[in-house]
MDTraj code that builds the backbone (N, CA, C; nanometers):
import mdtraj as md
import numpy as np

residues = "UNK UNK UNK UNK UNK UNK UNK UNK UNK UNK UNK UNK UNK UNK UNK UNK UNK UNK UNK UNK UNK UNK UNK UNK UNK UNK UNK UNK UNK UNK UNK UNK UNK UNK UNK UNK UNK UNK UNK UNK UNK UNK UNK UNK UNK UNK UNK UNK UNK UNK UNK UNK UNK UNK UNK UNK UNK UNK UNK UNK UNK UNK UNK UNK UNK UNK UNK UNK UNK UNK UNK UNK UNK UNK UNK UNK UNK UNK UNK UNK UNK UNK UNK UNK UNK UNK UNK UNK UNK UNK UNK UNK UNK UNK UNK UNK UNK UNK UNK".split()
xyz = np.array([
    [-0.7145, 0.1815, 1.2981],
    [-0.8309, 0.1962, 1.3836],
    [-0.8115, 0.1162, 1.5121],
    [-0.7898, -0.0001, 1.5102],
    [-0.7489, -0.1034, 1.6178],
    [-0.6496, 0.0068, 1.7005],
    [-0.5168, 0.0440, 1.6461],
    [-0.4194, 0.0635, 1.7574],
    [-0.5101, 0.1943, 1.8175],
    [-0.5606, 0.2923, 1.7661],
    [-0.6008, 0.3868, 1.8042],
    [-0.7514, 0.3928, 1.9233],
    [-0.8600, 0.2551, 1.8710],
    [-0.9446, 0.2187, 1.9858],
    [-0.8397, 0.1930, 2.1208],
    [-0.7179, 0.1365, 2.0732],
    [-0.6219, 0.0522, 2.2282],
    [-0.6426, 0.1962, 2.2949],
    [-0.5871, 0.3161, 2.2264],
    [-0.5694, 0.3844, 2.2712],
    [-0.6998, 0.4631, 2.4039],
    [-0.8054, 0.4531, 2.3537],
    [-0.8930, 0.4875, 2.4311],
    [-0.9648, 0.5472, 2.3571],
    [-0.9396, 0.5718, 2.2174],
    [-1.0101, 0.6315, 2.1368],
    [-1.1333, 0.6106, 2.0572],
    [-1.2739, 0.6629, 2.0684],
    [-1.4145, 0.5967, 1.9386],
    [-1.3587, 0.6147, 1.8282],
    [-1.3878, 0.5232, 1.7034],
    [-1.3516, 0.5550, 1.5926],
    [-1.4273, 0.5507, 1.4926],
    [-1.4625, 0.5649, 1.3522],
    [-1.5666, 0.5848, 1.2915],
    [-1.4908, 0.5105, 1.1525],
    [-1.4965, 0.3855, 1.0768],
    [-1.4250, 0.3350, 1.0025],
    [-1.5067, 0.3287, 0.8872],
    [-1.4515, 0.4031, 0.7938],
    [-1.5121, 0.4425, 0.6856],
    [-1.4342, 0.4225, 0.5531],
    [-1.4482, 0.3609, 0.4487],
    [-1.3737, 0.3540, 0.3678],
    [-1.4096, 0.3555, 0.1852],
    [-1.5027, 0.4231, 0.1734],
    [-1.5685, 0.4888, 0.0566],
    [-1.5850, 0.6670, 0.0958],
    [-1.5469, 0.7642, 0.0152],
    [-1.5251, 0.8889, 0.0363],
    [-1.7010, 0.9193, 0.0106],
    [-1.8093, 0.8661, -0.0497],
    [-1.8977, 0.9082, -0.0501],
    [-1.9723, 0.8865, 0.0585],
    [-1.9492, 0.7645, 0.1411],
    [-2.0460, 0.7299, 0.2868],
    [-1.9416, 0.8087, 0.3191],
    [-1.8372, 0.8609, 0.3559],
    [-1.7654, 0.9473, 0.4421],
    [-1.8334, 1.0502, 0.4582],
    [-1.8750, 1.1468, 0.3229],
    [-1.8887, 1.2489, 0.3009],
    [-2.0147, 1.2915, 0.3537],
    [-2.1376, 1.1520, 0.3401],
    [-2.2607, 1.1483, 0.4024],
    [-2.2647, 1.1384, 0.5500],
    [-2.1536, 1.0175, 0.6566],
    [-2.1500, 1.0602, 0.7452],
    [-2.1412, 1.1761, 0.7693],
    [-2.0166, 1.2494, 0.7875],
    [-2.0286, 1.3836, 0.8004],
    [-2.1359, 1.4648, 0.8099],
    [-2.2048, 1.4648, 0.7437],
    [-2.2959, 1.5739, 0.7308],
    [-2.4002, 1.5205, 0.8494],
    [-2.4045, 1.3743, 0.8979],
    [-2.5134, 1.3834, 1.0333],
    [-2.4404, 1.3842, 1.1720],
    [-2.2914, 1.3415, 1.1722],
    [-2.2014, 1.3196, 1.2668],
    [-2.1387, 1.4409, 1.3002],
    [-2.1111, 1.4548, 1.4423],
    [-1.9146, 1.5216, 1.5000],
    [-1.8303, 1.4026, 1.5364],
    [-1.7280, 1.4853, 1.4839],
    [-1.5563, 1.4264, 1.4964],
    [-1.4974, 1.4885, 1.5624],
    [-1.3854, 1.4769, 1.5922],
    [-1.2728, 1.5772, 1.6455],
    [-1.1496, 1.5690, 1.5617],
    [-1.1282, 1.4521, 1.4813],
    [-1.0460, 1.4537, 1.3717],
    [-1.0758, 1.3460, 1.2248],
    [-1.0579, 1.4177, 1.1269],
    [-1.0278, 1.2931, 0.9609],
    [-0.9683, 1.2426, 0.9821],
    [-0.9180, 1.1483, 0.9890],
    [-0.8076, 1.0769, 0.8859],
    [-0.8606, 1.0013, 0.7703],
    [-0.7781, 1.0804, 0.6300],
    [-0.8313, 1.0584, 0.5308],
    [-0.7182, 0.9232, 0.4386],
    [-0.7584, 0.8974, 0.3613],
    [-0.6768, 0.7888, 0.3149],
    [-0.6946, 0.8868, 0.1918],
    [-0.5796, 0.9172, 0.1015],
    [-0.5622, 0.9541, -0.0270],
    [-0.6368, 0.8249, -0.1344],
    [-0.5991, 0.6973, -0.1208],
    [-0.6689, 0.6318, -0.2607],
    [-0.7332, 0.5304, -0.1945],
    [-0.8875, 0.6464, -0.2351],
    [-1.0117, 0.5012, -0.1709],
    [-1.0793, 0.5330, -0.2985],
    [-1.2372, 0.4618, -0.2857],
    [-1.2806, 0.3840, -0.4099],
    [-1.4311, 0.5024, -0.4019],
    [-1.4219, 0.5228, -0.5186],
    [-1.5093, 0.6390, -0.5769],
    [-1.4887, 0.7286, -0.5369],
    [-1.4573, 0.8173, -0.4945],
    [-1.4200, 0.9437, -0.4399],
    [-1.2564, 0.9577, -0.3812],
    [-1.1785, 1.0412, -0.4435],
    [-1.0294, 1.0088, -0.4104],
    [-1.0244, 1.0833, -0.2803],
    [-0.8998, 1.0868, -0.2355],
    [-0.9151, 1.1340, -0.1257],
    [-0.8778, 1.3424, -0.0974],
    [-0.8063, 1.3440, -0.2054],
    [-0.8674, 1.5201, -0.2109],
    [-0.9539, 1.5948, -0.2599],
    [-1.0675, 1.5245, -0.2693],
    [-1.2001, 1.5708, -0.3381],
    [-1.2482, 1.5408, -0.1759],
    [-1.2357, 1.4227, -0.0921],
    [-1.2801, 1.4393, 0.0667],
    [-1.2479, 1.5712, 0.0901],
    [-1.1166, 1.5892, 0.0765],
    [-1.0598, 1.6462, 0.1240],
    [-1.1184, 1.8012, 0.1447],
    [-1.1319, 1.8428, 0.0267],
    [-1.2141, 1.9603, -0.0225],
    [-1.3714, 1.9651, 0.0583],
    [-1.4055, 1.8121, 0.0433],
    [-1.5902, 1.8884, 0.0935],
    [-1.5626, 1.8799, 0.1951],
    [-1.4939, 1.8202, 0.2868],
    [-1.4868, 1.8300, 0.4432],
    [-1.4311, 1.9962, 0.5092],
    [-1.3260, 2.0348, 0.4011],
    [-1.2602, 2.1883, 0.4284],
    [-1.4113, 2.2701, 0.3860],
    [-1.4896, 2.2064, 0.3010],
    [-1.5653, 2.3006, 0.2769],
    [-1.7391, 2.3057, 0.3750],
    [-1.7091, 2.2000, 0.4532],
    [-1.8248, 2.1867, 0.5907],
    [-1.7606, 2.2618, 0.7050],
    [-1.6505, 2.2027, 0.7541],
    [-1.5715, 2.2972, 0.9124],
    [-1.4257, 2.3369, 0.7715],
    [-1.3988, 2.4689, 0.8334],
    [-1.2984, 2.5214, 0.8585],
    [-1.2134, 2.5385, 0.9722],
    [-1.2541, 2.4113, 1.1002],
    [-1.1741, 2.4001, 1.2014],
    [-1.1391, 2.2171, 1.2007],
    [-1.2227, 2.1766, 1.1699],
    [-1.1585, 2.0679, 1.1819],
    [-1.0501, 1.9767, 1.1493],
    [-0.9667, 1.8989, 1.2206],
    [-0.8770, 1.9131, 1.1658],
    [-0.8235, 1.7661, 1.0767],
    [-0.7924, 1.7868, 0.9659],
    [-0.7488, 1.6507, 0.8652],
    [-0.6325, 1.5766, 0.8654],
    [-0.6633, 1.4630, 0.8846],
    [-0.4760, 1.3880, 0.8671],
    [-0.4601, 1.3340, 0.7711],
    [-0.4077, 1.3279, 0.6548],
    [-0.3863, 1.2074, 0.5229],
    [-0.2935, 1.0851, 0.6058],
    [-0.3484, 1.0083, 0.5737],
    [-0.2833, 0.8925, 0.6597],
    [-0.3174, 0.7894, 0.5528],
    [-0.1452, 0.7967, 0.4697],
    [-0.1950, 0.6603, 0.3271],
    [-0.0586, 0.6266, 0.2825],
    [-0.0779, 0.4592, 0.2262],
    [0.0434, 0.4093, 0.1637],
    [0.0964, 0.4365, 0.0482],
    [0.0652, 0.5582, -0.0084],
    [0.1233, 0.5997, -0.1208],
    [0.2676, 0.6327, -0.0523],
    [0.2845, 0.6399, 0.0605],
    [0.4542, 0.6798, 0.1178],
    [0.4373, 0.8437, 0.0766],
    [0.6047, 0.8876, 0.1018],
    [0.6149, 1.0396, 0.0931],
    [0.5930, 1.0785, -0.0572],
    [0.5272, 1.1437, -0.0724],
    [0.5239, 1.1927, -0.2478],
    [0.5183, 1.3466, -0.2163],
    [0.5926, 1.3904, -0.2402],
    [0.5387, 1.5725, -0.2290],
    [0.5023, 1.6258, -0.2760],
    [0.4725, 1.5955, -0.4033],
    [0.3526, 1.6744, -0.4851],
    [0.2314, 1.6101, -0.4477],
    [0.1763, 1.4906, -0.4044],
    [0.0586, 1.4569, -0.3522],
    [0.0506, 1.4820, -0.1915],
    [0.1657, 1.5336, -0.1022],
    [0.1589, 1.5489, -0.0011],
    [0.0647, 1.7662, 0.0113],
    [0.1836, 1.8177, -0.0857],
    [0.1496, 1.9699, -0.1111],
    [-0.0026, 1.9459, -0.1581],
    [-0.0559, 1.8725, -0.2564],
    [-0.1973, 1.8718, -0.3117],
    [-0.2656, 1.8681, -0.1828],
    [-0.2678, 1.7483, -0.1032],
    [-0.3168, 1.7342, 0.0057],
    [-0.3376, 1.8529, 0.0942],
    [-0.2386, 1.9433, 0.1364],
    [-0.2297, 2.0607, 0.2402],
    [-0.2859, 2.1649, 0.1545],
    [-0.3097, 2.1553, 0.0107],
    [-0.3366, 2.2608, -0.0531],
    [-0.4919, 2.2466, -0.0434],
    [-0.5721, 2.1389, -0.0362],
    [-0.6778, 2.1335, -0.0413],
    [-0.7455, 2.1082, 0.0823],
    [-0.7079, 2.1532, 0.1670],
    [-0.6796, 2.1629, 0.3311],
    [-0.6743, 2.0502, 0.4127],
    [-0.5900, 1.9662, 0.4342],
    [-0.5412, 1.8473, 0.5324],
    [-0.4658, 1.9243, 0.6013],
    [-0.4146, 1.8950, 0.7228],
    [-0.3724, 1.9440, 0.8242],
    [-0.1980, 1.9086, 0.8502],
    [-0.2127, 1.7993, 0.7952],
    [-0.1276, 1.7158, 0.8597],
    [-0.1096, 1.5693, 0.7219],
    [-0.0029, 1.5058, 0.7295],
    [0.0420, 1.3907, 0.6230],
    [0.1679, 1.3255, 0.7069],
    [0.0574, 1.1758, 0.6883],
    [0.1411, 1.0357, 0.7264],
    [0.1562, 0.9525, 0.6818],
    [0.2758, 0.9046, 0.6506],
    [0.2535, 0.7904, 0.5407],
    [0.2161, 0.6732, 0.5959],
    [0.1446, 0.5309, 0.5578],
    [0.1411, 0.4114, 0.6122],
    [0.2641, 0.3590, 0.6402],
    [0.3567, 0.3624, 0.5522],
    [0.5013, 0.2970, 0.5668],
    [0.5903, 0.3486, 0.6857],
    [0.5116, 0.4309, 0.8053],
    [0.5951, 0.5061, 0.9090],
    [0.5253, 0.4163, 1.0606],
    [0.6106, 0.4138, 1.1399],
    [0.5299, 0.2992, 1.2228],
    [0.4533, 0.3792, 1.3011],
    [0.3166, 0.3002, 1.3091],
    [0.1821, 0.3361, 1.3550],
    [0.1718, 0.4877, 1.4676],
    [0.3076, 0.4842, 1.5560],
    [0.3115, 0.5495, 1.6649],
    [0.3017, 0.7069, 1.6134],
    [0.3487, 0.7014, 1.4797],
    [0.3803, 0.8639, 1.4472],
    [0.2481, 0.9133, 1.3506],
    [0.1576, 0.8568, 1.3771],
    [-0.0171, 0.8907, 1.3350],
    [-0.0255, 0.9244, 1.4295],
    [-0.0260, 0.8925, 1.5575],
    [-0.0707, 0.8757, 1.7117],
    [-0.0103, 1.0103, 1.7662],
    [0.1360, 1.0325, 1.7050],
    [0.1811, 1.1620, 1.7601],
    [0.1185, 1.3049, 1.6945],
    [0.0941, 1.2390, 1.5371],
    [0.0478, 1.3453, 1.4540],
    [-0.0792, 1.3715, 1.5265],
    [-0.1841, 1.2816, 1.5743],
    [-0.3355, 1.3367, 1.5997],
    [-0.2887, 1.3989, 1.7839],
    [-0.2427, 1.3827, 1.8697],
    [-0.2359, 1.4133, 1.9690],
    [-0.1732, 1.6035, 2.0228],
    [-0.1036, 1.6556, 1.8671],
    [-0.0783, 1.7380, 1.8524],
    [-0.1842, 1.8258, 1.8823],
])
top = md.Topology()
chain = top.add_chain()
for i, resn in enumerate(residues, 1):
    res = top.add_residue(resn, chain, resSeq=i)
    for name in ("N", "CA", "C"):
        top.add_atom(name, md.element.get_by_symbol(name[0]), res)
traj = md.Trajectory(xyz[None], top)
């Protein structure tokens, strides 16, 4: 969140999938970034109610589980857009959302 305010960017720091899920529903974004393992709500069950509010918006998994490809495919299967691991330096989130 920090490098991305440097950037010039508002950010919305959220880290329970159920206040996520409630923001949402009174807020606009222009992008998720979802963390795969947060606390009560995992992160492809976000994943799902957010695909299931916009079908345009667009999702980033951005989490330290590193590359896993069966949790990366789960992720895109349940519509994320996009997958970054924490262990990749910060800049290539930055490239992923600017896409």
């Amino acid at each position: 969140v920090t490098y991305l305010k440097q950037k010039g960017h508002t950010c919305e720091f959220l880290t329970e999938g159920f206040k996520t899920a409630a923001w949402l529903e009174f807020h606009r974004c222009d992008v998720a970034v979802v963390d795969l393992n947060m606390p009560k709500v995992d992160g492809l069950s976000l994943i799902s109610f957010i695909r299931e509010m916009s079908q345009t918006l667009p999702i980033i998994v951005f989490t330290g589980v590193g590359y896993d490809e069966e949790r990366m495919h789960a992720a895109l299967r349940a519509g994320a857009n996009g997958y970054v691991s924490k262990n990749l330096p910060i800049e290539q989130l930055y490239c992923v959302l600017s896409r």
